[in-house]
VOPA-515515 format. One line per field, with one value per residue: residue in three letters; x, z, y of N, C-alpha, C in turn. Coordinates in Angstrom, 3 decimals, always signed. Layout:
<atoms>
bavo <- c(ALA:...) .
n_c1 <- c(X:...) .
n_c3 <- c(Z:...) .
n_c2 <- c(Y:...) .
ca_c1 <- c(X:...) .
ca_c3 <- c(Z:...) .
ca_c2 <- c(Y:...) .
c_c1 <- c(X:...) .
c_c3 <- c(Z:...) .
c_c2 <- c(Y:...) .
</atoms>
This chain:
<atoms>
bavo <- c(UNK:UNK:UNK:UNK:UNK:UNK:UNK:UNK:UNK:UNK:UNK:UNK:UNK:UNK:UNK:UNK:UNK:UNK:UNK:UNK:UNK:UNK:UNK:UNK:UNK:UNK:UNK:UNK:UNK:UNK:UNK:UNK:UNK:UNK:UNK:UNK:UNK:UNK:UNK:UNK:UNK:UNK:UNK:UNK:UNK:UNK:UNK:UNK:UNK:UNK:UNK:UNK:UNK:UNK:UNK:UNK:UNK:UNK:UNK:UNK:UNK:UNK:UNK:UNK:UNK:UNK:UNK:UNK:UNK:UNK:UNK:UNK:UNK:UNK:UNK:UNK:UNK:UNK:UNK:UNK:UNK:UNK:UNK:UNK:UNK:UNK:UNK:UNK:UNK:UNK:UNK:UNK:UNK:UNK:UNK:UNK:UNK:UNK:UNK:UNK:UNK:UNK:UNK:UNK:UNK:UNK:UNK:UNK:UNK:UNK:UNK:UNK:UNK:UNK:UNK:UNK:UNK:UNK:UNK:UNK:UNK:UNK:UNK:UNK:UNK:UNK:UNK:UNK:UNK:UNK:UNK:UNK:UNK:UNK:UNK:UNK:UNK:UNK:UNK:UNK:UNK:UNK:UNK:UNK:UNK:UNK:UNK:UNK:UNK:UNK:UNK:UNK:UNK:UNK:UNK:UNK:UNK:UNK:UNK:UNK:UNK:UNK:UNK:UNK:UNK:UNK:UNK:UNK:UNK:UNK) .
n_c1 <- c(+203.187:+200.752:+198.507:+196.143:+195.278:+196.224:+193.788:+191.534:+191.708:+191.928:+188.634:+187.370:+187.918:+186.563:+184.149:+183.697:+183.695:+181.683:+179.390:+179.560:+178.851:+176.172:+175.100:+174.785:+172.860:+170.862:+170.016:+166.365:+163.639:+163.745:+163.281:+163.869:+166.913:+169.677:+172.990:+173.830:+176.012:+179.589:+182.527:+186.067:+188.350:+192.440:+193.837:+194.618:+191.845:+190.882:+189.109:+187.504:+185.478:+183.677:+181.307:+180.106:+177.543:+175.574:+172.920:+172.346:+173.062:+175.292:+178.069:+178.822:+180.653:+182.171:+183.436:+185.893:+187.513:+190.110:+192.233:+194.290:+193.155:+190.130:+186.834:+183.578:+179.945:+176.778:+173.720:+170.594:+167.594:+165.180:+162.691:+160.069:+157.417:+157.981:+160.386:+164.015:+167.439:+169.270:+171.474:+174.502:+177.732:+179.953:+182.933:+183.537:+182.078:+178.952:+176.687:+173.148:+169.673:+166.485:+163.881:+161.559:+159.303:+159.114:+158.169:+158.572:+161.262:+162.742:+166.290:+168.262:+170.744:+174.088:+173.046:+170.692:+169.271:+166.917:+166.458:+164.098:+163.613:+161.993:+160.349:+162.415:+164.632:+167.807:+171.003:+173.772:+175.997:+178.770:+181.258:+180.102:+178.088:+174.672:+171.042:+168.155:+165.025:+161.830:+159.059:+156.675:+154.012:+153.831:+156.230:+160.049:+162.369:+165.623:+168.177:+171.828:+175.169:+178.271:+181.177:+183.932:+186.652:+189.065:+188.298:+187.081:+184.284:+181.216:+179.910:+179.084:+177.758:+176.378:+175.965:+173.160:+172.862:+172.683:+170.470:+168.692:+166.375:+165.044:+163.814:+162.043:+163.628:+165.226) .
n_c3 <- c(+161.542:+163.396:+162.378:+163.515:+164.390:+161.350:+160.340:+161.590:+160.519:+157.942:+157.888:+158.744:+157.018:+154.925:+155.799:+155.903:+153.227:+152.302:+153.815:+153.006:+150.407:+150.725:+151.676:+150.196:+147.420:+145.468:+141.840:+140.608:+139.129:+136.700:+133.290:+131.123:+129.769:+127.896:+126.108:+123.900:+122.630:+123.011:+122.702:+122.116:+123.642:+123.083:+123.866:+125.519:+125.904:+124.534:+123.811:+122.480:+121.903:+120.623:+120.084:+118.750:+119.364:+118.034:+117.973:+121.205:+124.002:+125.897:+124.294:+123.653:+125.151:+125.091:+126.812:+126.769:+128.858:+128.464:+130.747:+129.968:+128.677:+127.641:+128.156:+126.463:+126.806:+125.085:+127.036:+126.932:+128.849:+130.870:+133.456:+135.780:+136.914:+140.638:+140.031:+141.263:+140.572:+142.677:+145.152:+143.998:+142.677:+139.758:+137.996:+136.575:+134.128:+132.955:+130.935:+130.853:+129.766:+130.360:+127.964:+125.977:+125.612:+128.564:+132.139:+135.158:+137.217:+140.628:+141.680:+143.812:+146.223:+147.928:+150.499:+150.804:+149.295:+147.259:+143.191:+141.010:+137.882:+134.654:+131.379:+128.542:+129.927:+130.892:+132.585:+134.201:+135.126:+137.960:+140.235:+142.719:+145.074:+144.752:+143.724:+141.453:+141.455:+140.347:+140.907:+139.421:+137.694:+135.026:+132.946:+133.588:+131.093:+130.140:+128.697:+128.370:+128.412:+129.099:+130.412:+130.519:+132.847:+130.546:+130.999:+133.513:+135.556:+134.999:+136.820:+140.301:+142.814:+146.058:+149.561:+151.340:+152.528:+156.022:+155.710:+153.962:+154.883:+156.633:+154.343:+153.297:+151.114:+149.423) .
n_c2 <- c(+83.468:+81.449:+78.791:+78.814:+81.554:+82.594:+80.898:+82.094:+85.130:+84.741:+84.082:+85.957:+88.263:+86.802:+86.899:+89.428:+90.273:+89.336:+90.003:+92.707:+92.390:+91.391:+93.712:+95.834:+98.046:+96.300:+96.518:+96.726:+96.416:+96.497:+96.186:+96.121:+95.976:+96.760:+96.971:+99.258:+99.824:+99.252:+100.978:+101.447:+103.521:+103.743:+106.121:+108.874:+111.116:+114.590:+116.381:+119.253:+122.119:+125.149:+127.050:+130.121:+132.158:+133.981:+135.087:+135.137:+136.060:+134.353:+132.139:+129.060:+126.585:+123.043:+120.166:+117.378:+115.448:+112.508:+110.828:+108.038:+104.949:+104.644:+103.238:+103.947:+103.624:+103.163:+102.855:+101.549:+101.988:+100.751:+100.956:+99.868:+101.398:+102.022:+100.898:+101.070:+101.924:+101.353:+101.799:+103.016:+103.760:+104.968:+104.752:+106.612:+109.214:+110.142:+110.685:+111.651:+111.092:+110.890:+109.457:+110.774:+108.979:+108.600:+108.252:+110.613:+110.698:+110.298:+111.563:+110.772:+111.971:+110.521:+112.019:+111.621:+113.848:+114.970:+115.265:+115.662:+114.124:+114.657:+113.961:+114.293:+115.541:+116.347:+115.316:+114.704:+112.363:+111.699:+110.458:+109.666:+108.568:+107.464:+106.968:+106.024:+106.153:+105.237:+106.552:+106.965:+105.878:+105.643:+103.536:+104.431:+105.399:+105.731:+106.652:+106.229:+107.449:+106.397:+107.308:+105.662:+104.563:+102.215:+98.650:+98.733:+97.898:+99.512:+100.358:+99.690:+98.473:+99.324:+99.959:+101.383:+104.506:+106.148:+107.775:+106.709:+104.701:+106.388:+107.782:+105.171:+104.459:+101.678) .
ca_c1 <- c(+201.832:+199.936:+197.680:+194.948:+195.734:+195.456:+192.464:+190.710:+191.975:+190.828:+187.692:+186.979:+188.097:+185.862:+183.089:+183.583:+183.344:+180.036:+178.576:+179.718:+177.923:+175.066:+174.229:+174.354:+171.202:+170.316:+168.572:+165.148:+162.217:+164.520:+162.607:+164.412:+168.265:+170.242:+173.899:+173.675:+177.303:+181.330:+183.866:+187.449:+189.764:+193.182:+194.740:+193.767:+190.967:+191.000:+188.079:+187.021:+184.384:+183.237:+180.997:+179.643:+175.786:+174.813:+171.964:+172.289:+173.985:+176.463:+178.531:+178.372:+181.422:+182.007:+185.374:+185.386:+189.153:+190.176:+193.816:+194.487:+192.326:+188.462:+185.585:+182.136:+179.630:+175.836:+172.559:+168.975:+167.417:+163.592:+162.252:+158.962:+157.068:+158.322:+161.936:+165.056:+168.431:+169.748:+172.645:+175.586:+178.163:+180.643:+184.307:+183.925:+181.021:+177.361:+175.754:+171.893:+168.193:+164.503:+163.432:+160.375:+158.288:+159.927:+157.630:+159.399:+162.644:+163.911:+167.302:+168.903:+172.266:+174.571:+172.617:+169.058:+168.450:+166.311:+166.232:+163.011:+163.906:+160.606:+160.857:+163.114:+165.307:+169.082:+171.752:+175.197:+176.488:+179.944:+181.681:+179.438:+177.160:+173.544:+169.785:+167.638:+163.860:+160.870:+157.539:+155.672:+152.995:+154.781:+157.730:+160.836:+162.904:+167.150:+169.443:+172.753:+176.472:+179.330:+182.970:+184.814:+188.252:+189.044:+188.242:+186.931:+182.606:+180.282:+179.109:+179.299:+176.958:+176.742:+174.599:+172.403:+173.243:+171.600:+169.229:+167.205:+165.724:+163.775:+162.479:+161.566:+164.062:+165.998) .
ca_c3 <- c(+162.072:+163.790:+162.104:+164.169:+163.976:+160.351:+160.095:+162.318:+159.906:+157.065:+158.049:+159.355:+155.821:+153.884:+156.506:+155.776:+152.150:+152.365:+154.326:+152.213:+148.996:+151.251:+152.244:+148.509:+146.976:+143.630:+140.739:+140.672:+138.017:+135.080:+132.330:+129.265:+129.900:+126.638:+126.281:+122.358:+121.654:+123.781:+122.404:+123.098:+122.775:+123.840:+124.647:+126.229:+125.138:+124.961:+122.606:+123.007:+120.943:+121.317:+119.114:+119.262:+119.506:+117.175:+118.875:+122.007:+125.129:+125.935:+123.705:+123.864:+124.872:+126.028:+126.856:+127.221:+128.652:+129.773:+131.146:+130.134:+127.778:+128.192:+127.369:+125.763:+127.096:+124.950:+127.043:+126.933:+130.355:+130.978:+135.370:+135.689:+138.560:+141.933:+140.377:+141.555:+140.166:+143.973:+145.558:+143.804:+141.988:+138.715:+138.074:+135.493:+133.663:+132.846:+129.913:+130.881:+129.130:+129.995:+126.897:+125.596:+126.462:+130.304:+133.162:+135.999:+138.347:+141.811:+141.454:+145.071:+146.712:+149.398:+151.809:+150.241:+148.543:+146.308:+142.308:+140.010:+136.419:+133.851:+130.149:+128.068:+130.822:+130.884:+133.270:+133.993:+137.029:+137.900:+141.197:+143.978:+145.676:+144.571:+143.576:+140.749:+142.191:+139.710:+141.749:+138.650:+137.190:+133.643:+132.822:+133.661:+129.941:+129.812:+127.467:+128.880:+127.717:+130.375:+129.565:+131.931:+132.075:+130.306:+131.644:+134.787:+135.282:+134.741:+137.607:+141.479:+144.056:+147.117:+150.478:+151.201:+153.424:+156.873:+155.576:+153.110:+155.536:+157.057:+153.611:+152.628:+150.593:+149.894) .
ca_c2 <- c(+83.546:+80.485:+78.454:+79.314:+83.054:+82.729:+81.080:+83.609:+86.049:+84.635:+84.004:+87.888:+88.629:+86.267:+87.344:+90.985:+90.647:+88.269:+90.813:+93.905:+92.115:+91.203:+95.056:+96.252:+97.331:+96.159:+97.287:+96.439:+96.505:+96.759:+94.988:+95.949:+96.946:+96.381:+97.763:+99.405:+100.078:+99.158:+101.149:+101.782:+104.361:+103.865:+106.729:+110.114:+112.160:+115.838:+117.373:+120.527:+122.552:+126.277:+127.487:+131.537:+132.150:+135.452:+135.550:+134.726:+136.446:+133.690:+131.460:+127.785:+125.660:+121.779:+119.554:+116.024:+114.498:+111.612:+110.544:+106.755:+104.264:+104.678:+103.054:+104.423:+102.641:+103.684:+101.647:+101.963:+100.640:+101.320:+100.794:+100.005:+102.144:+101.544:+100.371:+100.967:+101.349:+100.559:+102.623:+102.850:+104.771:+104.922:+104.713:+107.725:+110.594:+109.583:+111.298:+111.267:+111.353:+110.468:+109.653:+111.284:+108.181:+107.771:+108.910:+111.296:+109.729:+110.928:+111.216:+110.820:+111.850:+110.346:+112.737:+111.727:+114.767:+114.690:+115.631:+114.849:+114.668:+114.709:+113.398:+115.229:+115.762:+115.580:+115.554:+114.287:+111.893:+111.229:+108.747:+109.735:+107.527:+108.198:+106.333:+106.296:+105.505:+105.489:+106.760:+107.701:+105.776:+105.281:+103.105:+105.166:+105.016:+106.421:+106.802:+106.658:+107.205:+105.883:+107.085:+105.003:+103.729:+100.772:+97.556:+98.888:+98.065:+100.898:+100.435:+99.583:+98.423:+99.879:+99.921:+102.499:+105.393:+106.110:+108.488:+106.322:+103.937:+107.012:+107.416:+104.432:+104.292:+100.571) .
c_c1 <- c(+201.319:+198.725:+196.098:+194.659:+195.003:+194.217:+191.513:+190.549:+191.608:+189.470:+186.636:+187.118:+187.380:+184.251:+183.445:+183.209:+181.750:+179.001:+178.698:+178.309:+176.162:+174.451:+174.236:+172.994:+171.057:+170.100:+167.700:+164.024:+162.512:+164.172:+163.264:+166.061:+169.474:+171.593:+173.946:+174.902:+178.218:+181.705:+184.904:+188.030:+190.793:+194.424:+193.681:+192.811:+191.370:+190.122:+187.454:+186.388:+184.051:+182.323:+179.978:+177.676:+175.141:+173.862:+171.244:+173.507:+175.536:+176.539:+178.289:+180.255:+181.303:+183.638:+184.878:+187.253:+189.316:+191.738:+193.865:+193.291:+190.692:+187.871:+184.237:+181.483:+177.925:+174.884:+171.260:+168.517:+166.096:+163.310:+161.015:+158.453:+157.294:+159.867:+163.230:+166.546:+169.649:+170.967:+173.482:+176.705:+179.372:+181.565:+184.105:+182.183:+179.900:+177.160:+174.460:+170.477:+167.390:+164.116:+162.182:+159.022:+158.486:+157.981:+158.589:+160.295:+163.213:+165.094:+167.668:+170.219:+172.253:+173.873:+171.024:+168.652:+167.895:+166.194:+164.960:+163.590:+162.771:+161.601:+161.365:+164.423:+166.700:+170.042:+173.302:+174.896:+178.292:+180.064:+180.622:+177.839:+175.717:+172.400:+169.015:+165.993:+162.857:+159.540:+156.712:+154.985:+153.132:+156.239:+158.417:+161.660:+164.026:+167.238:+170.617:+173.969:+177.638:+180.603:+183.563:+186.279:+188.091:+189.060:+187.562:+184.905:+182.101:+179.518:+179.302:+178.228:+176.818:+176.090:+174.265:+172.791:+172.465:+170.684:+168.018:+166.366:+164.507:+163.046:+162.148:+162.332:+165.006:+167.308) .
c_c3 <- c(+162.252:+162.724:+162.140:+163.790:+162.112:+159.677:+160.626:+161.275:+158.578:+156.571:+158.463:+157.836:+155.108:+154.402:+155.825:+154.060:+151.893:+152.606:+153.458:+150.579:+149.369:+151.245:+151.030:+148.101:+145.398:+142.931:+140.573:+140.128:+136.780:+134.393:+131.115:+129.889:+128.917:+126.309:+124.187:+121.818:+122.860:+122.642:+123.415:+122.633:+123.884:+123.860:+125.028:+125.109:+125.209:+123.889:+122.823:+121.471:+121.719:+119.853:+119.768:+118.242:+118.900:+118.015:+119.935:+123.126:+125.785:+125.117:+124.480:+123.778:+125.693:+125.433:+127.143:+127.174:+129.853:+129.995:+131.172:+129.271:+128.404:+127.557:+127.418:+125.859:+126.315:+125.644:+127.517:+128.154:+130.668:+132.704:+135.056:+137.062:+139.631:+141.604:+140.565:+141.000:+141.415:+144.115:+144.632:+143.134:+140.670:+138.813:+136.718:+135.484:+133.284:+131.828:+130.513:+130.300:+129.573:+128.500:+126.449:+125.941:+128.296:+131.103:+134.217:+136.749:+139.007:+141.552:+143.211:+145.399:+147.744:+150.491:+151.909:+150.115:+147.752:+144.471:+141.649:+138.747:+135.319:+132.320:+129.195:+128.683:+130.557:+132.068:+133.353:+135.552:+136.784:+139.436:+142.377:+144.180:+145.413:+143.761:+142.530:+141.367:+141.237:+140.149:+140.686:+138.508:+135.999:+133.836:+132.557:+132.346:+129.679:+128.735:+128.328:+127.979:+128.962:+129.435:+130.867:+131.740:+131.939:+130.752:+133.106:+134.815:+135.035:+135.618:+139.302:+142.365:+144.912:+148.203:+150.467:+152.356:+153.861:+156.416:+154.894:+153.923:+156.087:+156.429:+152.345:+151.569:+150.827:+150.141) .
c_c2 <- c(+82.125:+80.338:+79.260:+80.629:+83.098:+82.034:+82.167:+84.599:+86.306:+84.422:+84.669:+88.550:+88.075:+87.064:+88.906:+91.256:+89.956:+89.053:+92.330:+94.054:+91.972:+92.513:+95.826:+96.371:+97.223:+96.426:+96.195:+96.595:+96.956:+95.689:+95.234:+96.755:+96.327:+97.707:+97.819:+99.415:+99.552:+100.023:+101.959:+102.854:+104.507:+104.528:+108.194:+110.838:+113.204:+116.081:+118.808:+121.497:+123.924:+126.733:+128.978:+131.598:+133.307:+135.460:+135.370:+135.596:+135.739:+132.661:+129.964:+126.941:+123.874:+121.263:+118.308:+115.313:+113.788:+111.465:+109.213:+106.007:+104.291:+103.885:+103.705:+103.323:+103.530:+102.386:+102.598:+100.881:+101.048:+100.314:+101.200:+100.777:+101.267:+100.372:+101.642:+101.180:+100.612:+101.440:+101.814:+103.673:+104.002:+105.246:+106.074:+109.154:+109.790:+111.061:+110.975:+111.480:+110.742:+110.366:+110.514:+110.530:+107.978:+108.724:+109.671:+110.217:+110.749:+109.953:+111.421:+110.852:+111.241:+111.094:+112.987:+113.005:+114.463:+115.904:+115.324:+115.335:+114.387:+114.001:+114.433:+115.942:+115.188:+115.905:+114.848:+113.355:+111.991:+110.071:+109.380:+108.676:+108.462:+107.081:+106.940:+105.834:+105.809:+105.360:+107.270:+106.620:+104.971:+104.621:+104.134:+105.288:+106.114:+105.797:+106.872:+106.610:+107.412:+106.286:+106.743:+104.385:+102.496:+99.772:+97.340:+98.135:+99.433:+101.154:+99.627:+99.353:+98.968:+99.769:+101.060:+103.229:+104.898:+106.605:+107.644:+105.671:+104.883:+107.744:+106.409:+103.681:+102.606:+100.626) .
</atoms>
């Protein structure tokens, strides 16, 4: 390959990543975000728990497995109104809570749907592209727990679909 040639080539390639990091959106009005625990475990998970409900119509089970060394990631992250966690998604599972002090958070998918989750609220994520946005009033205040594979981030940037722009969204 020519000189020339490969400069061109590398210079479409440096450009493409410049611009990739450029169209990412951020997180934004995170005033307290403090990671409480790392740990490792290296080798596969498999746990599994069932426990039966006397008085209750259906039993209660949960599984939690991974394939290959993970990490447990516990953080507390509080968004003041009108923040952001900024498109992006995770290399693994999301444990989630509002704390009891939080104010409400639209949760947003790849196709800007919209979730609201109130305080007391829990849910799960996993790898899909999706927005945390805090329109309440009150500082927003998680709990989270990341099981991700080892060594990987907990986390990913991303740009923002088409849809958010027509609401408002960054």
């Amino acid at each position: 390959m020519k000189s020339k040639t490969k400069l061109v080539l590398g210079s479409a390639l440096v450009a493409g990543v410049i611009g990739g990091v450029a169209l990412a959106t951020p997180t934004i009005g995170a005033f307290y975000n403090v990671i409480l625990s790392t740990g490792t475990v290296d080798q596969d998970v498999h746990a599994h728990a069932f426990i039966a409900l006397p008085s209750q119509e259906e039993d209660f089970a949960a599984e939690v497995n991974t394939y290959g060394a993970a990490n447990f990631i516990v953080q507390d992250i509080k968004l003041s109104p009108g923040g952001t966690t900024g498109w992006h998604k995770h290399p693994g599972v999301l444990l989630l809570s509002l704390a009891a002090d939080s104010g409400s958070i639209d949760w947003y998918d790849a196709h800007c749907g919209k979730v609201t989750y109130n305080a007391g609220d829990s849910w799960t994520e996993g790898t899909k592209l999706h927005d945390v946005v805090n329109n309440s009033s009150a500082d927003a205040h998680f709990l989270i727990t990341y099981i991700v594979a080892k060594g990987v981030d907990k986390r990913t940037d991303e740009p923002a679909p088409r849809c958010a722009a027509a609401l408002g969204l960054r």
